[in-house]
PDB file as gemmi writes it, atoms N, CA and C in Angstrom:
CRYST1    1.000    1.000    1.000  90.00  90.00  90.00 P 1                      
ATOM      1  N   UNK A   1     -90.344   1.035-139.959  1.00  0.00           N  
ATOM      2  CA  UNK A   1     -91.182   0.157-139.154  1.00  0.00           C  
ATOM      3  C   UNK A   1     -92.521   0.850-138.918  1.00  0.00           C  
ATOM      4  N   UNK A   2     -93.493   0.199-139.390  1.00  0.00           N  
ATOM      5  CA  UNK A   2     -94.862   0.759-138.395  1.00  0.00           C  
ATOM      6  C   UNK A   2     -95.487   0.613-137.388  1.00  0.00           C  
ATOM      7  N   UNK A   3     -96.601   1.110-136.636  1.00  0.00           N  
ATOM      8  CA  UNK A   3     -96.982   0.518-135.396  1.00  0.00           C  
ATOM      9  C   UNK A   3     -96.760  -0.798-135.020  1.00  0.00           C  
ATOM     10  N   UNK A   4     -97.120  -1.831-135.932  1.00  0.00           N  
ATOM     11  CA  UNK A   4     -96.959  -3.239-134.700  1.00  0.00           C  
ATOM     12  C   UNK A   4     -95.482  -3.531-134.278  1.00  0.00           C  
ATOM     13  N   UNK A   5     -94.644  -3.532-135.037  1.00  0.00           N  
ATOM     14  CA  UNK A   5     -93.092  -3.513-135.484  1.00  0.00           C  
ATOM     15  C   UNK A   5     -92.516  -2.582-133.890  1.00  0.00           C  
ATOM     16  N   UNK A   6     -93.137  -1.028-134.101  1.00  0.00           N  
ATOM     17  CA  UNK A   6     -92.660  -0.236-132.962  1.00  0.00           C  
ATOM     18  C   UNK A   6     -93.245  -0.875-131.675  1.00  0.00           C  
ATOM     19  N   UNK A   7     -94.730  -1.176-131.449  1.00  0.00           N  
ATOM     20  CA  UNK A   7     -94.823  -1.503-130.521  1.00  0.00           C  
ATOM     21  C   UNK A   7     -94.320  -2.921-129.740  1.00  0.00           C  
ATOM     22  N   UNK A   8     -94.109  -3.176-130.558  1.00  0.00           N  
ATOM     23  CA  UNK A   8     -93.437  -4.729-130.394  1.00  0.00           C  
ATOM     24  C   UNK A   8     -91.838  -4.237-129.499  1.00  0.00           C  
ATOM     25  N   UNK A   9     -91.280  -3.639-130.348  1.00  0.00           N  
ATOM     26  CA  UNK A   9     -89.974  -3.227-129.865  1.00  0.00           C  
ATOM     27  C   UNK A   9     -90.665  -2.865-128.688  1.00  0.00           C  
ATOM     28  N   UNK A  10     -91.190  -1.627-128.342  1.00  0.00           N  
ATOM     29  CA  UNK A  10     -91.340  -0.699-127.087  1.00  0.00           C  
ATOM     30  C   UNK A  10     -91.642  -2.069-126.179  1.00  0.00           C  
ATOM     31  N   UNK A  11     -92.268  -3.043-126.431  1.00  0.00           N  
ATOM     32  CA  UNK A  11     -92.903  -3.695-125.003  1.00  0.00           C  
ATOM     33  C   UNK A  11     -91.513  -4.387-124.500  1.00  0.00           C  
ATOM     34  N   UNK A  12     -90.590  -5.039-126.219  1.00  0.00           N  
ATOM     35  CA  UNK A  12     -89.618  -5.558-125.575  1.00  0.00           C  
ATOM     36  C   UNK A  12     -88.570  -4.653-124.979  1.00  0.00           C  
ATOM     37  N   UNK A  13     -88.197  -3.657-124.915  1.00  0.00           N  
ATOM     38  CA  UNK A  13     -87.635  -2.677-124.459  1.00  0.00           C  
ATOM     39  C   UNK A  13     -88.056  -2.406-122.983  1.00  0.00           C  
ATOM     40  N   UNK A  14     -89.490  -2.138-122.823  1.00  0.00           N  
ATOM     41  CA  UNK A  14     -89.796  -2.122-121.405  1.00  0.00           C  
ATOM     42  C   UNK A  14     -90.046  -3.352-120.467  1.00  0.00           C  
ATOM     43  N   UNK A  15     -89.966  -4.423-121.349  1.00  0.00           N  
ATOM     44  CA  UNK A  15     -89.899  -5.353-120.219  1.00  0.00           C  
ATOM     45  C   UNK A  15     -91.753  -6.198-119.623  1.00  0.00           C  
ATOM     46  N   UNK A  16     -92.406  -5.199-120.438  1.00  0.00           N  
ATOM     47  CA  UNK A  16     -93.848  -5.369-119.902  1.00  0.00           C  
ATOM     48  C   UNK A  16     -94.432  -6.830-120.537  1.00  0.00           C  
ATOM     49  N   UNK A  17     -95.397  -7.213-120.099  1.00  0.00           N  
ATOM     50  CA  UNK A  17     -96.484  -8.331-120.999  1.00  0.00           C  
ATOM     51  C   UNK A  17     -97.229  -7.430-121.607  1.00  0.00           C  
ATOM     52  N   UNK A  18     -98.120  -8.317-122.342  1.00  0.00           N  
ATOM     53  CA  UNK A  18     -99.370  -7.490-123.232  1.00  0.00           C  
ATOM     54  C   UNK A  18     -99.739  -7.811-122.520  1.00  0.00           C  
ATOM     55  N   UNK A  19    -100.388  -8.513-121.078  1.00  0.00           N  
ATOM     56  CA  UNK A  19    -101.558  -8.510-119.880  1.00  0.00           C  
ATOM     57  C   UNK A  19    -101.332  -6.995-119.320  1.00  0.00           C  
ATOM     58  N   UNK A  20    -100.177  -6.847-119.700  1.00  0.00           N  
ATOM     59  CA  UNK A  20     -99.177  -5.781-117.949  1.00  0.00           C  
ATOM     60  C   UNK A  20     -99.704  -4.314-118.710  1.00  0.00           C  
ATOM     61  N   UNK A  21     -99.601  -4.327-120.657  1.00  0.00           N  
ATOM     62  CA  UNK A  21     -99.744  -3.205-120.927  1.00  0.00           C  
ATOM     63  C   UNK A  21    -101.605  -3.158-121.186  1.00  0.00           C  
ATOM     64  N   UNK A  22    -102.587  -3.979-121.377  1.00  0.00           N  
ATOM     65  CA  UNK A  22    -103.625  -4.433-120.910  1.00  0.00           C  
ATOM     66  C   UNK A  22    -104.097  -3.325-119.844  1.00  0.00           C  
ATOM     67  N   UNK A  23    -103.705  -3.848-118.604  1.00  0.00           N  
ATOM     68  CA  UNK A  23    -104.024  -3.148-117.304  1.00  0.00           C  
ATOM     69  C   UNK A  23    -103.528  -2.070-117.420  1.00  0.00           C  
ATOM     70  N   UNK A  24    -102.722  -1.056-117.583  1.00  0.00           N  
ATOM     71  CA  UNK A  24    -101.810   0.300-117.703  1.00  0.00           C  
ATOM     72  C   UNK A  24    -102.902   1.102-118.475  1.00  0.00           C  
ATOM     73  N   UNK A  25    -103.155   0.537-120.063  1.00  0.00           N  
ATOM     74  CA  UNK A  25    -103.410   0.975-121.176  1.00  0.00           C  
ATOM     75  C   UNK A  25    -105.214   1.323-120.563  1.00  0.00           C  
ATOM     76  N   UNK A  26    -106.042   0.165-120.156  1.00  0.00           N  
ATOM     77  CA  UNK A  26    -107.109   0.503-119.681  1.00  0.00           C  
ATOM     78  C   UNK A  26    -107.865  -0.306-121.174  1.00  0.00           C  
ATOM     79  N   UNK A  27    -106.826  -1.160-122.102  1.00  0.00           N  
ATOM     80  CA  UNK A  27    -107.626  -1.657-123.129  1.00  0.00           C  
ATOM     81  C   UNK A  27    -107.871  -3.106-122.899  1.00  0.00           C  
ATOM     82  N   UNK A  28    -108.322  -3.968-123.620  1.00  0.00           N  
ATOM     83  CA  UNK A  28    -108.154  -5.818-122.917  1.00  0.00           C  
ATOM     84  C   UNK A  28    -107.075  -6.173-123.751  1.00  0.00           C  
ATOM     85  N   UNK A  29    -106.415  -7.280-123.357  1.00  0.00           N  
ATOM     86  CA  UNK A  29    -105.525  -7.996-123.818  1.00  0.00           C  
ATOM     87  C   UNK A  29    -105.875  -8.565-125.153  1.00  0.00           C  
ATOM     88  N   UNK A  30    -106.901  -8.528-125.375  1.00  0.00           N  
ATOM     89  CA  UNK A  30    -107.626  -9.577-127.035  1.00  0.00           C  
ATOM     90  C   UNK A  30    -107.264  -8.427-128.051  1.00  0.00           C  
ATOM     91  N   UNK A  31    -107.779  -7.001-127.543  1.00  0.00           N  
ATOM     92  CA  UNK A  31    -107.734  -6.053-128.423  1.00  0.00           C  
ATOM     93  C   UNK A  31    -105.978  -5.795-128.714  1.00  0.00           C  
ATOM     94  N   UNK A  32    -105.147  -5.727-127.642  1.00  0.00           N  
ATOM     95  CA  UNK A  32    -103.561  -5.410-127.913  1.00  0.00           C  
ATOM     96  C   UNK A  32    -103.250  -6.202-128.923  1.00  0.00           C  
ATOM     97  N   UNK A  33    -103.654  -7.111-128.684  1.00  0.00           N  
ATOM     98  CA  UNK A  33    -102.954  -8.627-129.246  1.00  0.00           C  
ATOM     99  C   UNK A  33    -103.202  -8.772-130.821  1.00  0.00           C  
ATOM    100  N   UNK A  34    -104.468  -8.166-130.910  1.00  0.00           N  
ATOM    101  CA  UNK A  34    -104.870  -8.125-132.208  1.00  0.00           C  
ATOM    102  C   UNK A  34    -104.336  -7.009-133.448  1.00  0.00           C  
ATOM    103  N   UNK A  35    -103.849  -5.549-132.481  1.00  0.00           N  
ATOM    104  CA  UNK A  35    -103.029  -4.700-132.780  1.00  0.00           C  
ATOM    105  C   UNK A  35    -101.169  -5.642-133.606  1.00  0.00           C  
ATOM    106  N   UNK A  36    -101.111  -6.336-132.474  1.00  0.00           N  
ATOM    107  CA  UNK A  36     -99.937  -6.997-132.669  1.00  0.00           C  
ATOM    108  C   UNK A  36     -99.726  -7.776-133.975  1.00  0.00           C  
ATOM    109  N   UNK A  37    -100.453  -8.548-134.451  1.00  0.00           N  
ATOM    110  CA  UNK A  37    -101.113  -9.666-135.660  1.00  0.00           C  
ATOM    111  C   UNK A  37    -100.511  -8.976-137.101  1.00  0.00           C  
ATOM    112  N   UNK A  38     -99.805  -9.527-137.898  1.00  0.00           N  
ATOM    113  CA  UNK A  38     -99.592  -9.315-139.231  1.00  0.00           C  
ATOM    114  C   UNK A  38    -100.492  -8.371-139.688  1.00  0.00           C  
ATOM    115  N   UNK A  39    -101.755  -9.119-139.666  1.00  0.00           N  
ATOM    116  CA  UNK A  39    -102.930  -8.110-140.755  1.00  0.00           C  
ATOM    117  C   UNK A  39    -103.790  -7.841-139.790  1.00  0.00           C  
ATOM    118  N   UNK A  40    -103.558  -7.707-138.368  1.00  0.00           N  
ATOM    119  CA  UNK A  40    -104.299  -7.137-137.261  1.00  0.00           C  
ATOM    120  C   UNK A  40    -104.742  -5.567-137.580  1.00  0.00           C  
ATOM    121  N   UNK A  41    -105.891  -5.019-137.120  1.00  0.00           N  
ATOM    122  CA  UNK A  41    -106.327  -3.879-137.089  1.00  0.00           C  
ATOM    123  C   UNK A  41    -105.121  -2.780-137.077  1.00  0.00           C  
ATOM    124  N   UNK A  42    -105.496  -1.353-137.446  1.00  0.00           N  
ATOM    125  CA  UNK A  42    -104.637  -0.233-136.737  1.00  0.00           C  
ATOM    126  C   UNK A  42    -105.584   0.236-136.104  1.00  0.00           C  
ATOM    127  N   UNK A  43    -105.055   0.717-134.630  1.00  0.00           N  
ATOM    128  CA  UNK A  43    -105.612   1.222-133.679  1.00  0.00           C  
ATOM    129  C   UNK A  43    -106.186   2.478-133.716  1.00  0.00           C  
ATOM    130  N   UNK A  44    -107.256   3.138-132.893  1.00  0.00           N  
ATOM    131  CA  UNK A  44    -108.146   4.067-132.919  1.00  0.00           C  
ATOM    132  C   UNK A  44    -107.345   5.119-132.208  1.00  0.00           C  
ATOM    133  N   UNK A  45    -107.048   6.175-132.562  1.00  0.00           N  
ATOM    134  CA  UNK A  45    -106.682   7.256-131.835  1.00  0.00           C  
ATOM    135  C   UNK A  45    -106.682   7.298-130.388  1.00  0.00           C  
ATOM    136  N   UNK A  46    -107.689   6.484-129.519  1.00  0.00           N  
ATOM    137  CA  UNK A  46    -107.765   7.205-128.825  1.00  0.00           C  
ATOM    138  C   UNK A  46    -107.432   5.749-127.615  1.00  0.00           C  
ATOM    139  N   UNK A  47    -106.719   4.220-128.628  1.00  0.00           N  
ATOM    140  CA  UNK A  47    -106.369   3.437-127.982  1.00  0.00           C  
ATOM    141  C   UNK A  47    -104.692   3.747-128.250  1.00  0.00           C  
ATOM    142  N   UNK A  48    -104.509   4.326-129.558  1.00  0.00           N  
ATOM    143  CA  UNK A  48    -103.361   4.404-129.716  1.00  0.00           C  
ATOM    144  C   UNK A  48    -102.232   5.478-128.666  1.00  0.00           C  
ATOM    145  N   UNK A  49    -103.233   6.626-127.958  1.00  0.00           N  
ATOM    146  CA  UNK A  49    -102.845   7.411-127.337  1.00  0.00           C  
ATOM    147  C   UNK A  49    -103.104   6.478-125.965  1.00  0.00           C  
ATOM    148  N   UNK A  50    -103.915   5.436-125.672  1.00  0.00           N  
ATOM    149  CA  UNK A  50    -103.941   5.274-124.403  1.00  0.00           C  
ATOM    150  C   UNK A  50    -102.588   4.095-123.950  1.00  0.00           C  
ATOM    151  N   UNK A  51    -102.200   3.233-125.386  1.00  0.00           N  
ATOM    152  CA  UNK A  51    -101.056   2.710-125.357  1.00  0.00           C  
ATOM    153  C   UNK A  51     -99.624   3.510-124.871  1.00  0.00           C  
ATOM    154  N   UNK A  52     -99.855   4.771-125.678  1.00  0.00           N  
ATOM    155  CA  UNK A  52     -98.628   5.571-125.545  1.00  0.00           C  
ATOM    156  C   UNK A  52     -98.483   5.794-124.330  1.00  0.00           C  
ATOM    157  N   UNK A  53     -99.521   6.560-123.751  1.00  0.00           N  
ATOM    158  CA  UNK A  53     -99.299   6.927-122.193  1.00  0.00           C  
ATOM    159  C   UNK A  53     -99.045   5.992-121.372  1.00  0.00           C  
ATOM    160  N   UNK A  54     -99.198   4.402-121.841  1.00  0.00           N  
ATOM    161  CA  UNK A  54     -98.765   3.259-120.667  1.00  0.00           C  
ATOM    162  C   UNK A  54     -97.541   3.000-120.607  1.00  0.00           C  
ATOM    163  N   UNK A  55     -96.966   3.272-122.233  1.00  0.00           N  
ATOM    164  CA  UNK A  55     -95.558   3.072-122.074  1.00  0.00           C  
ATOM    165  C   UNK A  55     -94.376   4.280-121.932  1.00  0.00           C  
ATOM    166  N   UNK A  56     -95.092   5.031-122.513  1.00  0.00           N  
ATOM    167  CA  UNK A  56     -94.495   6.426-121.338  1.00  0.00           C  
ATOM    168  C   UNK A  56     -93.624   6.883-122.715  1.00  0.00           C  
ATOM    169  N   UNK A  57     -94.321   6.496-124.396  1.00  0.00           N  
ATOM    170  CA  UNK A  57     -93.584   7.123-125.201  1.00  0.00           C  
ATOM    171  C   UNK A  57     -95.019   7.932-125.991  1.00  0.00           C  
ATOM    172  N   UNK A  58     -94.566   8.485-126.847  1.00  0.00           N  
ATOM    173  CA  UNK A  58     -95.250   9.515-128.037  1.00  0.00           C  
ATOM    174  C   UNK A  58     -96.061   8.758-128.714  1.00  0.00           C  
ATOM    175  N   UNK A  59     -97.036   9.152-129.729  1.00  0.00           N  
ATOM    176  CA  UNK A  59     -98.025   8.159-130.366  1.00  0.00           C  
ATOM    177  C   UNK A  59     -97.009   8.247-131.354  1.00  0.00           C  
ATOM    178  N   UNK A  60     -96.188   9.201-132.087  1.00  0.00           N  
ATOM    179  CA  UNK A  60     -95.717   9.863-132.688  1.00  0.00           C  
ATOM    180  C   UNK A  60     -94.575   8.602-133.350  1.00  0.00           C  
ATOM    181  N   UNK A  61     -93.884   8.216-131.919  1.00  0.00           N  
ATOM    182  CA  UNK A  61     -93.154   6.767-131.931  1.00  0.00           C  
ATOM    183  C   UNK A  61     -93.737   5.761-132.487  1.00  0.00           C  
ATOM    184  N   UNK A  62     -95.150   5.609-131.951  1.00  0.00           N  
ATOM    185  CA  UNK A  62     -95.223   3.771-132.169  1.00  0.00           C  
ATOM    186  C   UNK A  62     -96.106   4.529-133.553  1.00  0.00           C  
ATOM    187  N   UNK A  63     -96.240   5.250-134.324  1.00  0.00           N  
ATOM    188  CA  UNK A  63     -96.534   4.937-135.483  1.00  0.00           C  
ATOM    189  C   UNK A  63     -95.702   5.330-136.352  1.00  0.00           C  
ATOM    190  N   UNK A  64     -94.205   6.746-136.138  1.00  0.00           N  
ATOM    191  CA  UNK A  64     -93.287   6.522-137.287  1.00  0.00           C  
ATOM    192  C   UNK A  64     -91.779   5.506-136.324  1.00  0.00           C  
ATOM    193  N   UNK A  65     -91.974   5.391-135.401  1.00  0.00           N  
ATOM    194  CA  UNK A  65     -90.557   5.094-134.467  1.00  0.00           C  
ATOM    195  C   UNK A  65     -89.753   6.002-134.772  1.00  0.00           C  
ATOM    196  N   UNK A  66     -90.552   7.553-134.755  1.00  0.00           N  
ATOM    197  CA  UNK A  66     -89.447   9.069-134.400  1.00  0.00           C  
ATOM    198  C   UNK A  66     -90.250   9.661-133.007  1.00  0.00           C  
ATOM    199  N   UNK A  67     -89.373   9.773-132.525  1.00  0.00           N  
ATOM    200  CA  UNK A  67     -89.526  11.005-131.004  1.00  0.00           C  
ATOM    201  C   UNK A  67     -89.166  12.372-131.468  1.00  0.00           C  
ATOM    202  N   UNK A  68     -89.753  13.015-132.047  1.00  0.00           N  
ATOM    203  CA  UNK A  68     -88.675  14.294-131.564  1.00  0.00           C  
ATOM    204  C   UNK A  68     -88.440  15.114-130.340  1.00  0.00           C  
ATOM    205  N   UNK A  69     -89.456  14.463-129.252  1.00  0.00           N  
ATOM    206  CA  UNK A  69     -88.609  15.156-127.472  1.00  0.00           C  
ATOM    207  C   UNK A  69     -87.090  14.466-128.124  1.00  0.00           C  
ATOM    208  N   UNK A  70     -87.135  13.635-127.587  1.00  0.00           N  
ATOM    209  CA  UNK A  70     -86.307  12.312-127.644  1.00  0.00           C  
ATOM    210  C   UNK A  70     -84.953  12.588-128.314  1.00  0.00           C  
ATOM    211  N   UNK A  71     -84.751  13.474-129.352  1.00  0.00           N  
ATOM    212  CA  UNK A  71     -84.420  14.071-130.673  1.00  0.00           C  
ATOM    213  C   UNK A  71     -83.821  15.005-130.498  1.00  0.00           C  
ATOM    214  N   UNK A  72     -84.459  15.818-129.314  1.00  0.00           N  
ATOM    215  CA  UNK A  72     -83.982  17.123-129.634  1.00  0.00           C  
ATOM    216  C   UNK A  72     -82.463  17.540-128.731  1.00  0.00           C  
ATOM    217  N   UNK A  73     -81.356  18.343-129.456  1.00  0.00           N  
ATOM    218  CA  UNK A  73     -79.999  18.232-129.237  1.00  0.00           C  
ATOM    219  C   UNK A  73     -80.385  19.011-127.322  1.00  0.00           C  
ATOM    220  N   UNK A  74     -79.475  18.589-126.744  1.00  0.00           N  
ATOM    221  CA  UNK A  74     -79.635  18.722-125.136  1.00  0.00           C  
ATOM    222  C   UNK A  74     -79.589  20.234-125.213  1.00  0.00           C  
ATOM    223  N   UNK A  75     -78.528  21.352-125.395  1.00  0.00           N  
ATOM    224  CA  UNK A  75     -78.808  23.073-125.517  1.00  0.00           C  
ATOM    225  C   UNK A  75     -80.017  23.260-125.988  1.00  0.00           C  
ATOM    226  N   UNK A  76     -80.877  22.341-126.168  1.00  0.00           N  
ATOM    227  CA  UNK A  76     -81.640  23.121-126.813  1.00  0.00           C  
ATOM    228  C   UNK A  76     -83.082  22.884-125.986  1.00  0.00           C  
ATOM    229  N   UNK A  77     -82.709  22.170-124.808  1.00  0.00           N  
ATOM    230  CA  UNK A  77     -83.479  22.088-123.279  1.00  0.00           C  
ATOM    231  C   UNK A  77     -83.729  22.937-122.332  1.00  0.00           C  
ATOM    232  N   UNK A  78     -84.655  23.410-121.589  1.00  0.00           N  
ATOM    233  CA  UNK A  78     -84.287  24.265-120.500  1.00  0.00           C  
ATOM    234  C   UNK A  78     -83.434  24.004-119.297  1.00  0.00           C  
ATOM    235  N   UNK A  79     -82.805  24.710-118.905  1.00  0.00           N  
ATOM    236  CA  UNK A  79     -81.797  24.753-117.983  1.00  0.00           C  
ATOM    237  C   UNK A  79     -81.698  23.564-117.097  1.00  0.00           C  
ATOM    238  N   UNK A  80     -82.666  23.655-116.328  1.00  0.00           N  
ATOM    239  CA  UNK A  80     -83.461  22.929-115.220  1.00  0.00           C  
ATOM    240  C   UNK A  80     -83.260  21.215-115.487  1.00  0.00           C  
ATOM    241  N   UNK A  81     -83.471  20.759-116.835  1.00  0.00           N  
ATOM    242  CA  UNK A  81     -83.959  19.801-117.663  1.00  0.00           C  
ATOM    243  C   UNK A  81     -82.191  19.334-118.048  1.00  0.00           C  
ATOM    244  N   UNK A  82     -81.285  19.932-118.650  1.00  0.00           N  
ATOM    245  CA  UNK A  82     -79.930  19.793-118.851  1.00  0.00           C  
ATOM    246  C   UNK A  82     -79.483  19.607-117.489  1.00  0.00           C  
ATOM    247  N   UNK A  83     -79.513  20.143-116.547  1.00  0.00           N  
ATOM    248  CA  UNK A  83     -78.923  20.025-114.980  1.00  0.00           C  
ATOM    249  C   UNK A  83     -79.298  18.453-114.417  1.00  0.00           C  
ATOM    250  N   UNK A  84     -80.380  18.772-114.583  1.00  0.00           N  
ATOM    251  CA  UNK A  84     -80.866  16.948-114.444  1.00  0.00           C  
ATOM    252  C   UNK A  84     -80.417  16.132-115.196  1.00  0.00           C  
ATOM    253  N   UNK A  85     -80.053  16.333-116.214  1.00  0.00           N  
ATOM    254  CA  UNK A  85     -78.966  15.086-117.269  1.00  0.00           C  
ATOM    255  C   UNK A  85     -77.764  15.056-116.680  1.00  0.00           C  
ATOM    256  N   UNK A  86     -77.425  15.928-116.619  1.00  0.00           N  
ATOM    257  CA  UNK A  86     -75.671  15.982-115.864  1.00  0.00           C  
ATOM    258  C   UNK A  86     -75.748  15.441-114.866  1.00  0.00           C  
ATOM    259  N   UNK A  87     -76.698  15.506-114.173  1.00  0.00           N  
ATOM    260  CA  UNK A  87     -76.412  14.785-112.690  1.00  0.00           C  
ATOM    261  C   UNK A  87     -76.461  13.684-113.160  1.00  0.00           C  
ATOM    262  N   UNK A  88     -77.525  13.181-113.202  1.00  0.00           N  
ATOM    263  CA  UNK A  88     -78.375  11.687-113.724  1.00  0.00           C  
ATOM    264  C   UNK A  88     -76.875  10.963-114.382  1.00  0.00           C  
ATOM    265  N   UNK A  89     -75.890  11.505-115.250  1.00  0.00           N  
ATOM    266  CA  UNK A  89     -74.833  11.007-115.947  1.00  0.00           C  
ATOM    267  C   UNK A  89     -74.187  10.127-114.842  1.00  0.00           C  
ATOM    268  N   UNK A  90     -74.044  11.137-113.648  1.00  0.00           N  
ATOM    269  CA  UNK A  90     -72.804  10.589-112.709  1.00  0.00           C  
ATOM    270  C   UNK A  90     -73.549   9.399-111.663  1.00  0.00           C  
ATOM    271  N   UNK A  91     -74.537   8.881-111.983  1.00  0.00           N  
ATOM    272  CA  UNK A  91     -75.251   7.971-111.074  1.00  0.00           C  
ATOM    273  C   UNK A  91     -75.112   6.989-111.542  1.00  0.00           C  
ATOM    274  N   UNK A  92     -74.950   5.753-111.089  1.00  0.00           N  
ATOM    275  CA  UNK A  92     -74.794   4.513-111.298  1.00  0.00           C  
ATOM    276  C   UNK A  92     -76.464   3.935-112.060  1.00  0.00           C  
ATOM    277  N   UNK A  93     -76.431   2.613-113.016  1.00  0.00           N  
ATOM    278  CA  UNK A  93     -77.872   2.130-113.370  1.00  0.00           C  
ATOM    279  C   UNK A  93     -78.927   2.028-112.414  1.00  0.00           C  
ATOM    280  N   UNK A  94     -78.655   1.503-111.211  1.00  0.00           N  
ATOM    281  CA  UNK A  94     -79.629   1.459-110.098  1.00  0.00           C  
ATOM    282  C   UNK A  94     -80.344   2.464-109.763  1.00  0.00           C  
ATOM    283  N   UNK A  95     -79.233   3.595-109.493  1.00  0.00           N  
ATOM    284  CA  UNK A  95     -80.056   5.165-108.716  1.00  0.00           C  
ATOM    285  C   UNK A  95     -80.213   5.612-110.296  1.00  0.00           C  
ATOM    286  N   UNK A  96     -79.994   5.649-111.451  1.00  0.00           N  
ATOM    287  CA  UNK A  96     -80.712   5.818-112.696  1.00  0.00           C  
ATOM    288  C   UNK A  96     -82.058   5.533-112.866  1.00  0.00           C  
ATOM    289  N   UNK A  97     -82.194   4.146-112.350  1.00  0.00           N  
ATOM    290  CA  UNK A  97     -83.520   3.825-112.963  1.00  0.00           C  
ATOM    291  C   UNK A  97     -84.592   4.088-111.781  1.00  0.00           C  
ATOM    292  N   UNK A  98     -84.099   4.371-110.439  1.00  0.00           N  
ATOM    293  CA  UNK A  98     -85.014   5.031-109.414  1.00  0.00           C  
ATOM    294  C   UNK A  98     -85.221   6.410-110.033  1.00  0.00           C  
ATOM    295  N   UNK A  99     -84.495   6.928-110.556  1.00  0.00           N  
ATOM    296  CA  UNK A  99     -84.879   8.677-110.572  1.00  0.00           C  
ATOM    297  C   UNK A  99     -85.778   8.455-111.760  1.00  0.00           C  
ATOM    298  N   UNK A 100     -85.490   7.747-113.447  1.00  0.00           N  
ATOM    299  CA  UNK A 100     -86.316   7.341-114.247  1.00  0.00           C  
ATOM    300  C   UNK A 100     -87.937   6.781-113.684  1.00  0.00           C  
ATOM    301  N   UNK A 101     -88.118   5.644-112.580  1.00  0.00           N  
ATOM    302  CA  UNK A 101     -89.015   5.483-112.010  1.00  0.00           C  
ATOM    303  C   UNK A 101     -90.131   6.594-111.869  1.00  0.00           C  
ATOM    304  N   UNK A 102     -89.434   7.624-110.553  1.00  0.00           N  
ATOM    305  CA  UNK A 102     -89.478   8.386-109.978  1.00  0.00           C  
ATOM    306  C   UNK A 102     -90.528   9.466-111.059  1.00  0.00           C  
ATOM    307  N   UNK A 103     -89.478  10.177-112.013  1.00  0.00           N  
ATOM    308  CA  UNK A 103     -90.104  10.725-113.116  1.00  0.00           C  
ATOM    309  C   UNK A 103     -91.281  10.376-113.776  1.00  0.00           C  
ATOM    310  N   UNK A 104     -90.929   9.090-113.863  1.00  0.00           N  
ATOM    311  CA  UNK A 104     -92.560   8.516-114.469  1.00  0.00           C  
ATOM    312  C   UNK A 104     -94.436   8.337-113.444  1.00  0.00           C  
ATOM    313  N   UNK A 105     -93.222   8.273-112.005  1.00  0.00           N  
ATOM    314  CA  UNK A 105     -94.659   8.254-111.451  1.00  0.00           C  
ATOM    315  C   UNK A 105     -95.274   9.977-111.128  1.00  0.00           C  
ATOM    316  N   UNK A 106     -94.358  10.275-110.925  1.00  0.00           N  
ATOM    317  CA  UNK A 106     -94.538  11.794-111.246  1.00  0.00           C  
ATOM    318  C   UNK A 106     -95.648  12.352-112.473  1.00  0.00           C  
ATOM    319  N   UNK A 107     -95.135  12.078-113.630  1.00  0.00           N  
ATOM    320  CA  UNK A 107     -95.516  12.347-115.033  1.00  0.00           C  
ATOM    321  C   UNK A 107     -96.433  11.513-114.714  1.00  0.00           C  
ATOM    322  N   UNK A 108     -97.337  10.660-114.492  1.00  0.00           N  
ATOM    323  CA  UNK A 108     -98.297   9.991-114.493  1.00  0.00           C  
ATOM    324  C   UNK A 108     -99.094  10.068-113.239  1.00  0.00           C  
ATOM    325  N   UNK A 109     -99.253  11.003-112.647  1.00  0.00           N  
ATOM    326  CA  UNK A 109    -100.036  11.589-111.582  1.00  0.00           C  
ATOM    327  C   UNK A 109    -101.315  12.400-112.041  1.00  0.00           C  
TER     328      UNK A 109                                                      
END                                                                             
């Protein structure tokens, strides 16, 4: 899959509009949209990185749909980072997606 394909997935995955990733991204909605389009443009580095950071994945993703954070086997995390998975395991979806929240507004500070 290439960018439009990935980003397509990612928006349906997160749930967002192209208005919603619009406002996040800091790009207009005409320009996303046009990203989106069969024979629509490929994006400029520096919209393609501003997409990524709205949706809180890698550029790396929406142009091969590989992560390698994403990828990489859990031992092979720092401590700190594995401890927080284990917990996170024993929490129900609700207090999951608060601590996920949580993380992101964090990471986006």
């Amino acid at each position: 899959m290439g960018f439009k394909e990935n980003l397509r997935s990612q928006l349906d995955y997160s749930g967002l509009l192209i208005k919603e990733l619009a406002a996040l991204s800091g790009l207009k909605k005409k320009t996303i949209d046009s990203y989106m389009r069969k024979d629509g443009p490929t994006p400029s580095v520096e919209a393609a990185i501003s997409i990524a950071k709205a949706l809180n994945v890698s550029v790396e993703y929406l142009v091969t749909g590989n992560d390698p954070v994403k990828e990489m086997p859990l031992a092979s995390l720092p401590k700190d980072i594995q401890e927080i998975t284990f917990e996170s395991i024993k929490l129900n979806a609700k207090d999951r997606n608060v601590i996920l929240s949580l993380a992101r507004l964090l990471n986006n500070r």
